[in-house]
N, C-alpha and C positions, 0 to 999 in steps of 0.2 A: 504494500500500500504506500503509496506516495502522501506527501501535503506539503504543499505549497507554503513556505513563511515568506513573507513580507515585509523583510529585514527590521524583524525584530518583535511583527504581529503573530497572532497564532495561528492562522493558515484555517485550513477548511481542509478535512479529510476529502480525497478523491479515490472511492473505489476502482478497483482495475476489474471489468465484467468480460468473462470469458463464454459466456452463452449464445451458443450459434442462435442469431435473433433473424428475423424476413430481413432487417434493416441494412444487416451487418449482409446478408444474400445478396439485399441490392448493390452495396457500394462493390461491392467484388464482382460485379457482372458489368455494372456501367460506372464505377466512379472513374476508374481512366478515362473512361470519353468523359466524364464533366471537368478534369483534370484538363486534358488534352483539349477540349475546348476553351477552357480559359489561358492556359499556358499558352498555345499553339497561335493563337492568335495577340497573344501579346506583343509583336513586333511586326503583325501583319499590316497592323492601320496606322502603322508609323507615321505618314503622313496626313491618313485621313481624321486623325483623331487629336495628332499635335499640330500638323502642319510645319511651315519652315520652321526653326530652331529660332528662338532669339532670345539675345544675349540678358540674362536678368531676370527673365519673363519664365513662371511656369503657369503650369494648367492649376485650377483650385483644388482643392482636395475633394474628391466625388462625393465621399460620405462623413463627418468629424464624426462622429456617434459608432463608425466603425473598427477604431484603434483599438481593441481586445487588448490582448497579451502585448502589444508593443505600444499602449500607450506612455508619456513622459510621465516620467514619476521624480519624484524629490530628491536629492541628494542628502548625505548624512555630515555634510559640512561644505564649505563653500567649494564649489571646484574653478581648478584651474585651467582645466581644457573640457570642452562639449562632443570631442569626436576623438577617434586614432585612427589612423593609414599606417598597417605596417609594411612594411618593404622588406622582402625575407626573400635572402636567400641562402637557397635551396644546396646544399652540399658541403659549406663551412668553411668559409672564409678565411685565408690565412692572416692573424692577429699580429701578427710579426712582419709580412709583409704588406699591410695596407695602413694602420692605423698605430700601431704601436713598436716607437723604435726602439733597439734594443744594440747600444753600440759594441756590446759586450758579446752577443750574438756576431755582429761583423768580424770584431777583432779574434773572434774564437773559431772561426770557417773554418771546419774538415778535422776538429780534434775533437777527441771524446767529450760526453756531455761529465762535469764532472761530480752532479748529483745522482738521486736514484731515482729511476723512470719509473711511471705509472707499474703498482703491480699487474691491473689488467689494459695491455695496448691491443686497440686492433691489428695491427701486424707488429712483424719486428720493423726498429728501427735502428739506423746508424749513426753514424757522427753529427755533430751539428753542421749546422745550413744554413749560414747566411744570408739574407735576403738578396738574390740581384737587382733590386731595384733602389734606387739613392730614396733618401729623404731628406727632407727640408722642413723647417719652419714656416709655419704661414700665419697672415692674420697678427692683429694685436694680442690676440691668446698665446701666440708662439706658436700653435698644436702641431705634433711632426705627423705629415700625413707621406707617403710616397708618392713616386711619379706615378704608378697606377691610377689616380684619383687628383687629375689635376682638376675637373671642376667643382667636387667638391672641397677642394683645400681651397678655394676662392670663399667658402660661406664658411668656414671653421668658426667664424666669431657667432654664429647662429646655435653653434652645435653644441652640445652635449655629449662628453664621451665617456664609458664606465668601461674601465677596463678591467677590471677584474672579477669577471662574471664567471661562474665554475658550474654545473652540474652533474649528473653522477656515472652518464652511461657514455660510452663509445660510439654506438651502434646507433646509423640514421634513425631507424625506425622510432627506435624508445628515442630518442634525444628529441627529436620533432615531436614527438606526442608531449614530450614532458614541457617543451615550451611552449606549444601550443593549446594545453589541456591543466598542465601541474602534475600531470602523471605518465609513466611511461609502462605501468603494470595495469591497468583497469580502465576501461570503456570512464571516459568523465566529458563535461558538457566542457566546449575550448574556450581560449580565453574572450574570444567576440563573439559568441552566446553568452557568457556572462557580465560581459558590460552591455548587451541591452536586456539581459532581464533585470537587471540593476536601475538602467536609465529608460529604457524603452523607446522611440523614435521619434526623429521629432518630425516625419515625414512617413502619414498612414497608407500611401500610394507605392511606397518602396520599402523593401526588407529594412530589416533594421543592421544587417549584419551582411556584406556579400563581398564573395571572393573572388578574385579576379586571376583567371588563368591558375586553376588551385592544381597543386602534385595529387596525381592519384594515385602514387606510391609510398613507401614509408606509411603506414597508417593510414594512406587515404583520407576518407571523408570523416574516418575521427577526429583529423585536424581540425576541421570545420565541423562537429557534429554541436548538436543543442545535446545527446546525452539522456539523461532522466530529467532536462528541465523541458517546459512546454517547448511542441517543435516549431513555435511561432519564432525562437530563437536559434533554428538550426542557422549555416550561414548557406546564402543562397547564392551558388558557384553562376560566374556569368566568363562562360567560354571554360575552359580546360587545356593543361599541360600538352603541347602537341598543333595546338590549334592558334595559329596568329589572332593577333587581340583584334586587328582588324575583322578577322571573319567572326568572333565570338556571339551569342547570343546566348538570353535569358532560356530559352525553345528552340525548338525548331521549328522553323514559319509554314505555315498553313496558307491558302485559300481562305479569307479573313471572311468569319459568321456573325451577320448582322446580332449588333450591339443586345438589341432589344430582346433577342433570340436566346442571347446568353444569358441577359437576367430572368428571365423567365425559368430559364433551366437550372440553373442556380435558386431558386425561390424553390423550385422546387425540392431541391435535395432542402435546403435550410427547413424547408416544412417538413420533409419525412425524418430530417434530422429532429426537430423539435420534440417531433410524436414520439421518437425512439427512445430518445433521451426522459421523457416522460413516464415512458414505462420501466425503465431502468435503470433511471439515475445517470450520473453524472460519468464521461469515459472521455478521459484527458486525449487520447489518441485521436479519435473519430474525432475530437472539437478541433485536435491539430488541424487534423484534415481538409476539414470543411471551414478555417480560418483560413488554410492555404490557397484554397482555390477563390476563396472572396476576394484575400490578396492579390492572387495573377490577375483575377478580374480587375481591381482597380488599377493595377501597373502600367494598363496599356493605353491611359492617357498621359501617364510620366514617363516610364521607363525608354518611349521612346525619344523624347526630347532628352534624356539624360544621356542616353547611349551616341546619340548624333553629333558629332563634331564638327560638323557643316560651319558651325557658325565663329568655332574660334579662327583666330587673325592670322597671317603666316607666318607674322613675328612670334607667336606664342606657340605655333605649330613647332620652329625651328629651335627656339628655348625649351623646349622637350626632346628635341633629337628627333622628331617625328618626320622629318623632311631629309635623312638619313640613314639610310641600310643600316648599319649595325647597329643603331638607337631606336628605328622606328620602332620594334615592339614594345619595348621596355616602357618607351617614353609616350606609349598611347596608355598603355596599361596607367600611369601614373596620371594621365592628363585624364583618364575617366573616371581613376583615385578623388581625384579633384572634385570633376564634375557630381561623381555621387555623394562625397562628404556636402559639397556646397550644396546640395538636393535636400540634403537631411538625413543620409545613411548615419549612423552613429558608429560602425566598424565599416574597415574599406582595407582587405588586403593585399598587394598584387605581390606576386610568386615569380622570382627568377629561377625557373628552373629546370634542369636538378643539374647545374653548371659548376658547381664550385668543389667537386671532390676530385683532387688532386694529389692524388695517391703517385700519380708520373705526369710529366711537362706540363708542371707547375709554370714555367715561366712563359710558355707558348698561350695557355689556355689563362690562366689567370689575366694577363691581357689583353684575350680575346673576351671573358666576361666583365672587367671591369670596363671598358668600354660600351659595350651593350648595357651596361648599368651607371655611368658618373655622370653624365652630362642629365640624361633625365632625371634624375635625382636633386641637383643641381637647380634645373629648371623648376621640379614641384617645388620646393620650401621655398625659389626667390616666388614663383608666382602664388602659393597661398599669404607672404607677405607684401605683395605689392594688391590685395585685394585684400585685407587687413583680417583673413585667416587665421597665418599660424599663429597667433597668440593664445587663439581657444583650439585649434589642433593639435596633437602629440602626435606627431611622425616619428615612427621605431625604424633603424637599419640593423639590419643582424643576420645569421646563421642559426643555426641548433648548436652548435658548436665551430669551435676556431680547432689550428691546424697547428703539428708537435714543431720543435726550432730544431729538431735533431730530423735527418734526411732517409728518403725510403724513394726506393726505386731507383736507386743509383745518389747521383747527386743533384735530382731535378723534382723533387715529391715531396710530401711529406702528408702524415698519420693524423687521425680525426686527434683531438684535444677536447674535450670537456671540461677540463681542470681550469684552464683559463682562457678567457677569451676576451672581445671587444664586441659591444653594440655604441652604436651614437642616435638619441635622439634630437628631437629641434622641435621649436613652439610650446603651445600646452603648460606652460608653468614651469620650465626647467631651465637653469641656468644659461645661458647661452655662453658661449667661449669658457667652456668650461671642460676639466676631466677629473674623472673621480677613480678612484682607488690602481690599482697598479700591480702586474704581475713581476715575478721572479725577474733577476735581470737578465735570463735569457728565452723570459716569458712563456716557461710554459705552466706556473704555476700560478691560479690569483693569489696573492699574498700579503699585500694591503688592502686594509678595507673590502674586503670581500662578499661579493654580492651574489648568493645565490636567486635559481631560475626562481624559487618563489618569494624572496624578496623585490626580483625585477616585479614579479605579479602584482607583489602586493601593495610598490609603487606606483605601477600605470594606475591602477582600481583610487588609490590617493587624490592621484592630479587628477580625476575626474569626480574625486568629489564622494567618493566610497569607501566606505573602512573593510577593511577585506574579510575583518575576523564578522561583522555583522551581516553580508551579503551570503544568505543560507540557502541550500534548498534540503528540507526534511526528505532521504530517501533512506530505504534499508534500514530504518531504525536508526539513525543518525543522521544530525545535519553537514550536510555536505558544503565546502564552500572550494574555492580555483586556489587557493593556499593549503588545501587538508587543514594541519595542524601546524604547519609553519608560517614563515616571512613575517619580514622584519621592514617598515617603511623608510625609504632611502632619503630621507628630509633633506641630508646636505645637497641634494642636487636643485631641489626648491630654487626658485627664483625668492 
């Protein structure tokens, strides 16, 4: 039995009913077609339902009386940010050679490391590995960023760096679940279902949570699942790994079923839904359901003017990398990042990926992904601040994990790292030209100020205004919260 608490109320028991009902017959025979009618056709009237795009300008909201599970709800102290975009990527970024220099690393190229290595590595490793790529100081913060990342070393006074981030596993799978969720052992609701069942949306037309170009590996759609919280909170993938951001959609497009046709068929299930539920009581699943498809219903007065980029400038196309091969995906994904936070999405994630595991020719590949990644990156944080955004958005960059200082695969690779790593954020309440805590000086251990995955957690949930340990959901006989029973709030990074 589940029940819902409300950070801090006492919830409402919700039976789980297992009794083959007509009701439960029907949706199992036709609820995919009333699915598929309202999904299928939500990017079918792109035009006839939004028309051109224009800049500023959305449609109203169809129905306010219809925000269910994702209406705004209060915060539990003042926040600092109203939305997150995270930018992850997909494979683990080497912390040694992007963001964190280590000159001790340099001067020690090709001799033993001369502490003691993880008891568990994923492979063997060999001598240390000096970064090939120079670093420099940038910005009045000084921050050492390397040449990999020349347009982000232009915004370093923006940024936020934590570099001694550690969690527990080696292995993508667990690592991405456990940043993603809090766990890398148990099915749990990820971290953008739990900031909108905390905050809820502030746009009833569009998901509260959606993923953009999401990994269907490592854990798949646990990354993105809602879990045992209502599925009004799953995160709603728009496009997938594989598929250019250009060609992504919410559905797949239909032959577009008059408007009126749809409500009516919808009216319908909501009535047979009503009757059901009245003989039986209350069943959090089936209300998912029939939330979900009210939802795609409303979507396809917004989601089309959301997803259409017709109307941005060419200057702002090209300040994303959009106007260039090796940037265009990356930097549409982020300029629709954009376009959905400014909508109202309250989570917006876009996925490089699975580009950054660099087990051999670290130095060929890592510059072919940090290119497909700086400049639009670059481009989102100057344009969410020249449109007076990132102050109330929290933009994350990160990995599951950073990569060992000691070399695998010759002398051109090197081994996932958990132990310590590097994310930077920017906007949302966090220091700007700042960096916090500090790995070993040949970085592979965090060892100042040491920040674990559910400290990170239990700081993003902060700067939006959430205490972590009070954001619950009662399942299994205990309250459930994206921290379990840890993390600690990372204050020093406060603005």
């Amino acid at each position: 039995m589940n029940r819902r608490r409300e950070r801090g109320g006492e919830g409402t028991w919700c039976g789980q009913q297992d009794r083959a009902q007509s009701r439960r017959e029907m949706l199992r025979s036709c609820g995919v077609g009333f699915g598929g009618i309202a999904l299928a056709a939500m990017l079918a009237e792109r035009f006839a339902l939004a028309g051109p795009a224009t800049e500023g300008l959305r449609p109203p909201l169809l129905d306010p009386d219809a925000a269910g599970a994702l209406a705004e709800r209060a915060t539990h102290f003042a926040p600092r940010a109203k939305r997150v975009i995270f930018l992850f990527m997909h494979g683990g970024p080497s912390q040694v050679d992007t963001f964190d220099y280590k000159p001790r690393l340099q001067r020690d190229d090709g001799k033993p490391f001369p502490g003691e290595k993880p008891r568990v590595q994923f492979a063997e490793t060999g001598n240390l590995l000096g970064s090939p790529w120079r670093f420099k100081q940038h910005g009045e913060c000084g921050a050492w960023v390397s040449e990999l990342f020349p347009n982000v070393a232009e915004i370093v006074d923006r940024l936020c760096f934590v570099k001694s981030l550690h969690g527990s596993n080696p292995a993508h799978g667990a690592a991405l679940l456990k940043i993603h969720t809090g766990s890398e052992t148990l099915v749990r609701p990820s971290m953008g279902s739990w900031v909108t069942y905390g905050l809820g949306s502030e746009n009833q037309n569009l998901p509260g949570f959606v993923t953009i170009s999401p990994t269907l590996g490592h854990g798949g759609v646990n990354n993105f699942s809602s879990a045992f919280l209502p599925a009004a909170h799953h995160g709603t993938p728009f496009g997938r790994t594989g598929i250019p951001a250009d060609d992504a959609e919410f559905a797949h497009m239909h032959a577009g079923v008059p408007r009126d046709v749809q409500r009516a068929q919808l009216d319908l299930l909501a009535a047979l839904n009503r009757e059901h539920l009245g003989r039986t009581g209350e069943d959090p699943s089936l209300e998912g359901r029939i939330e979900a498809f009210e939802l795609a219903f409303r979507m396809q007065a917004e989601a089309p003017w959301v997803v259409d980029t017709g109307s941005e400038t060419p200057a702002t196309l090209a300040m994303y990398g959009i106007d260039e091969k090796p940037t265009e995906d990356f930097g549409r994904q982020c300029l629709l990042a954009r376009r959905f936070s400014e909508a109202g999405v309250r989570f917006v994630q876009c996925t490089h990926s699975y580009k950054w595991d660099q087990h051999g020719d670290l130095k060929r590949l890592h510059e072919q992904n940090s290119k497909e990644v700086d400049k639009p990156i670059a481009g989102l944080i100057r344009d969410l601040e020249s449109r007076g955004m990132l102050e109330d958005t929290l933009v994350l960059w990160g990995g599951e994990f950073g990569r060992t200082p000691a070399a695998q695969g010759g002398t051109d690779g090197r081994d996932h790292n958990p132990h310590g790593f590097t994310w930077f954020m920017a906007g949302g309440g966090v220091k700007p030209g700042f960096s916090f805590g500090a790995t070993d000086e040949f970085g592979w251990y965090a060892e100042e100020d040491k920040v674990h995955v559910h400290d990170l957690h239990a700081t993003i949930l902060a700067l939006l205004g959430i205490d972590h340990e009070r954001l619950t959901y009662h399942h299994t006989g205990r309250d459930h919260r994206l921290t379990d029973v840890h993390g600690h709030v990372v204050r020093q990074i406060f603005a």
